[in-house]
ZAGU-821340 format. One record per residue: residue number from 1; chain; x negated, y negated, z negated of N, C-alpha, C in turn. Coordinates in steps of 0.05 Angstrom, whole numbers. Layout:
<rs>
+-----+--------+--------+--------+--------+--------+--------+--------+--------+--------+--------+
| num | cadena |    n_u |    n_v |    n_w |   ca_u |   ca_v |   ca_w |    c_u |    c_v |    c_w |
+-----+--------+--------+--------+--------+--------+--------+--------+--------+--------+--------+
| NUM |      A |      X |      Y |      Z |      X |      Y |      Z |      X |      Y |      Z |
...
+-----+--------+--------+--------+--------+--------+--------+--------+--------+--------+--------+
</rs>
This chain:
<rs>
+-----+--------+--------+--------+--------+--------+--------+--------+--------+--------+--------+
| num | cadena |    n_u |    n_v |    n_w |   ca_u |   ca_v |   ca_w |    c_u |    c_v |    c_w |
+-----+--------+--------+--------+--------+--------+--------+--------+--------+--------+--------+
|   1 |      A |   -915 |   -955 |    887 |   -941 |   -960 |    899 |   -938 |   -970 |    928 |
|   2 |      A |   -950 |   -995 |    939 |   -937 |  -1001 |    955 |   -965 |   -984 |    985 |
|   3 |      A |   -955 |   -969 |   1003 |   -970 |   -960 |   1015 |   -967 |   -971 |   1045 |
|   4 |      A |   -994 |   -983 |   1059 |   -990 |   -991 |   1088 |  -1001 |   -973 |   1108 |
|   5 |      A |   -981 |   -979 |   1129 |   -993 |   -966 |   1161 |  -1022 |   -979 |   1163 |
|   6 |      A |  -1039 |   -950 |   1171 |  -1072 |   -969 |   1185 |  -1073 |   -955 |   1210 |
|   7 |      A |  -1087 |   -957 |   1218 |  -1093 |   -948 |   1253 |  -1127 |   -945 |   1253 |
|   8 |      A |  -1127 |   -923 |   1261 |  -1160 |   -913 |   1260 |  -1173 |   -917 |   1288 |
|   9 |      A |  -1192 |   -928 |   1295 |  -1205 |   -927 |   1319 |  -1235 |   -919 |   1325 |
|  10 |      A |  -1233 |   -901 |   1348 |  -1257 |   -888 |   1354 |  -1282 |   -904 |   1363 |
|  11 |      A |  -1303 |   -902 |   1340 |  -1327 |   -917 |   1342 |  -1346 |   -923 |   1369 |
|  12 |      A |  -1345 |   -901 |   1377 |  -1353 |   -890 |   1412 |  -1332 |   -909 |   1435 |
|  13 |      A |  -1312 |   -905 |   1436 |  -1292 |   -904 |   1460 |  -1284 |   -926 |   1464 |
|  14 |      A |  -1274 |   -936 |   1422 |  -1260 |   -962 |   1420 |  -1230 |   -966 |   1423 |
|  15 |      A |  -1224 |   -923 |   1428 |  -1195 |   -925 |   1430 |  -1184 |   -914 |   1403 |
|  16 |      A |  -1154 |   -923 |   1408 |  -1145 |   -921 |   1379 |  -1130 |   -899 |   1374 |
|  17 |      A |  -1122 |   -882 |   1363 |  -1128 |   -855 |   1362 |  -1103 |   -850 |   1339 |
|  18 |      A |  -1107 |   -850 |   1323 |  -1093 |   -847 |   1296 |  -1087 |   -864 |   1273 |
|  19 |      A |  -1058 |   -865 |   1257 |  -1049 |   -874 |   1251 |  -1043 |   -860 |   1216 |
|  20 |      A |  -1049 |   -877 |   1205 |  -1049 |   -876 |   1175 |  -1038 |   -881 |   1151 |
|  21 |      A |  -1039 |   -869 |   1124 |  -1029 |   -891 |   1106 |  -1050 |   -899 |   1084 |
|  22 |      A |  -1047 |   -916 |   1070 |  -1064 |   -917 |   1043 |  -1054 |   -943 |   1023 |
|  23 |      A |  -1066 |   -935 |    999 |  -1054 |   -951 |    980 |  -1082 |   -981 |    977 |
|  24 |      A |  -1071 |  -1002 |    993 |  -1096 |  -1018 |    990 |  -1099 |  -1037 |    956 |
|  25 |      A |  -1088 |  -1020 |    950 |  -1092 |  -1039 |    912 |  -1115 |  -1016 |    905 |
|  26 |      A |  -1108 |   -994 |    902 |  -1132 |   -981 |    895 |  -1159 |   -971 |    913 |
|  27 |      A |  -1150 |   -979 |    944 |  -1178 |   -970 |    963 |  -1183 |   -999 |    984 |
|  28 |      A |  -1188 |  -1021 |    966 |  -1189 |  -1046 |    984 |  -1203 |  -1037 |   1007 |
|  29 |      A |  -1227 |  -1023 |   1017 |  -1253 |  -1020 |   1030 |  -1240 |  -1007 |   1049 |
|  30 |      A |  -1250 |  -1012 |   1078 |  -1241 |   -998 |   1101 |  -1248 |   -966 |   1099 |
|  31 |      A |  -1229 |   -953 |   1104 |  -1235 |   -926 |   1111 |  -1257 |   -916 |   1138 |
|  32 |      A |  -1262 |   -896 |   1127 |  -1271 |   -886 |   1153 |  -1282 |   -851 |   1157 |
|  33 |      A |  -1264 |   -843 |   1180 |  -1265 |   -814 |   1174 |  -1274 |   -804 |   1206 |
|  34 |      A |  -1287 |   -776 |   1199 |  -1297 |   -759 |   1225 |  -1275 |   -740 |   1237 |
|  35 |      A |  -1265 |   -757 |   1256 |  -1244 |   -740 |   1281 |  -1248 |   -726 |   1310 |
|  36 |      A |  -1226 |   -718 |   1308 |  -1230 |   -713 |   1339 |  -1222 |   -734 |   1364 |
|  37 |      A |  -1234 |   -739 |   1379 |  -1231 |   -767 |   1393 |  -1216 |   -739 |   1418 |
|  38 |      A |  -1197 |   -749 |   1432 |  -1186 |   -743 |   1455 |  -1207 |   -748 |   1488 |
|  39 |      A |  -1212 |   -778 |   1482 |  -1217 |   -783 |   1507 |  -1249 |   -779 |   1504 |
|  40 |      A |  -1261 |   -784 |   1477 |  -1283 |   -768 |   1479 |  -1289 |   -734 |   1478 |
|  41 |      A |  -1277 |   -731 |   1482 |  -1277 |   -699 |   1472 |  -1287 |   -686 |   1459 |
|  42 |      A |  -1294 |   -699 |   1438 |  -1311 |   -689 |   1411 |  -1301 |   -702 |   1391 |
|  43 |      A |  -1316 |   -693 |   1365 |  -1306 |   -707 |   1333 |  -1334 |   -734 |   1338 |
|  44 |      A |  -1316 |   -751 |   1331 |  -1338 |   -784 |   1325 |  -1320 |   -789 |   1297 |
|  45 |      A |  -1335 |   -816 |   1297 |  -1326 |   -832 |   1273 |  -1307 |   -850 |   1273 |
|  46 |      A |  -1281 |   -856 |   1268 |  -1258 |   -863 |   1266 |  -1256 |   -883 |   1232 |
|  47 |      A |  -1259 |   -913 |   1250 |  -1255 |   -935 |   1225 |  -1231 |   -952 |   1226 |
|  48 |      A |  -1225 |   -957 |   1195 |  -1199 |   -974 |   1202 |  -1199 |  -1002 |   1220 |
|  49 |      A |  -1168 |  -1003 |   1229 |  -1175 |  -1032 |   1252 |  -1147 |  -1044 |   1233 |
|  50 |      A |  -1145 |  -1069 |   1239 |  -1130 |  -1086 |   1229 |  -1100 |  -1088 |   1236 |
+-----+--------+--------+--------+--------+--------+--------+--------+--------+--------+--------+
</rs>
Protein backbone atom coordinates (compact mmCIF):
# COMPACT_ATOMS: atom_id res chain seq x y z
CA UNK A 1 0.00 0.00 0.00
CA UNK A 2 1.71 2.82 -1.00
CA UNK A 3 1.36 5.44 2.01
CA UNK A 4 2.30 9.42 1.85
CA UNK A 5 3.65 12.09 4.27
CA UNK A 6 0.70 15.00 4.61
CA UNK A 7 1.17 17.97 6.79
CA UNK A 8 -1.88 19.27 8.67
CA UNK A 9 -2.42 22.97 9.05
CA UNK A 10 -4.18 25.05 11.57
CA UNK A 11 -7.35 26.62 10.12
CA UNK A 12 -7.12 29.72 12.62
CA UNK A 13 -3.25 30.50 12.69
CA UNK A 14 -2.35 28.98 9.22
CA UNK A 15 0.49 27.27 11.03
CA UNK A 16 1.55 23.97 10.28
CA UNK A 17 1.45 21.80 13.08
CA UNK A 18 1.45 18.15 12.31
CA UNK A 19 2.56 15.67 10.18
CA UNK A 20 0.89 12.59 8.80
CA UNK A 21 0.30 9.51 6.88
CA UNK A 22 -2.49 8.11 4.62
CA UNK A 23 -3.24 5.82 1.95
CA UNK A 24 -4.38 8.26 -0.99
CA UNK A 25 -5.81 5.28 -3.32
CA UNK A 26 -8.34 4.61 -0.82
CA UNK A 27 -8.94 8.32 0.91
CA UNK A 28 -8.42 10.66 -2.23
CA UNK A 29 -10.41 13.65 -0.18
CA UNK A 30 -8.41 15.94 2.08
CA UNK A 31 -8.45 15.07 5.61
CA UNK A 32 -9.37 17.05 8.27
CA UNK A 33 -9.12 16.64 11.99
CA UNK A 34 -9.76 18.64 15.48
CA UNK A 35 -6.28 19.41 17.29
CA UNK A 36 -4.58 21.03 19.48
CA UNK A 37 -3.02 24.16 17.88
CA UNK A 38 0.22 25.27 20.04
CA UNK A 39 0.27 28.74 19.04
CA UNK A 40 -3.34 28.93 19.38
CA UNK A 41 -3.74 27.41 22.50
CA UNK A 42 -6.66 25.52 21.97
CA UNK A 43 -8.09 22.46 19.76
CA UNK A 44 -9.14 24.10 16.08
CA UNK A 45 -9.47 22.43 12.92
CA UNK A 46 -6.40 21.01 11.25
CA UNK A 47 -6.68 20.39 7.18
CA UNK A 48 -4.49 18.73 4.88
CA UNK A 49 -1.89 21.16 2.94
CA UNK A 50 -0.03 19.99 -0.05
Amino acid sequence: MPRDNITLQCTECKSRNYVTTKNKKTTPERLEFSKFCNRCRRHTGHKETK
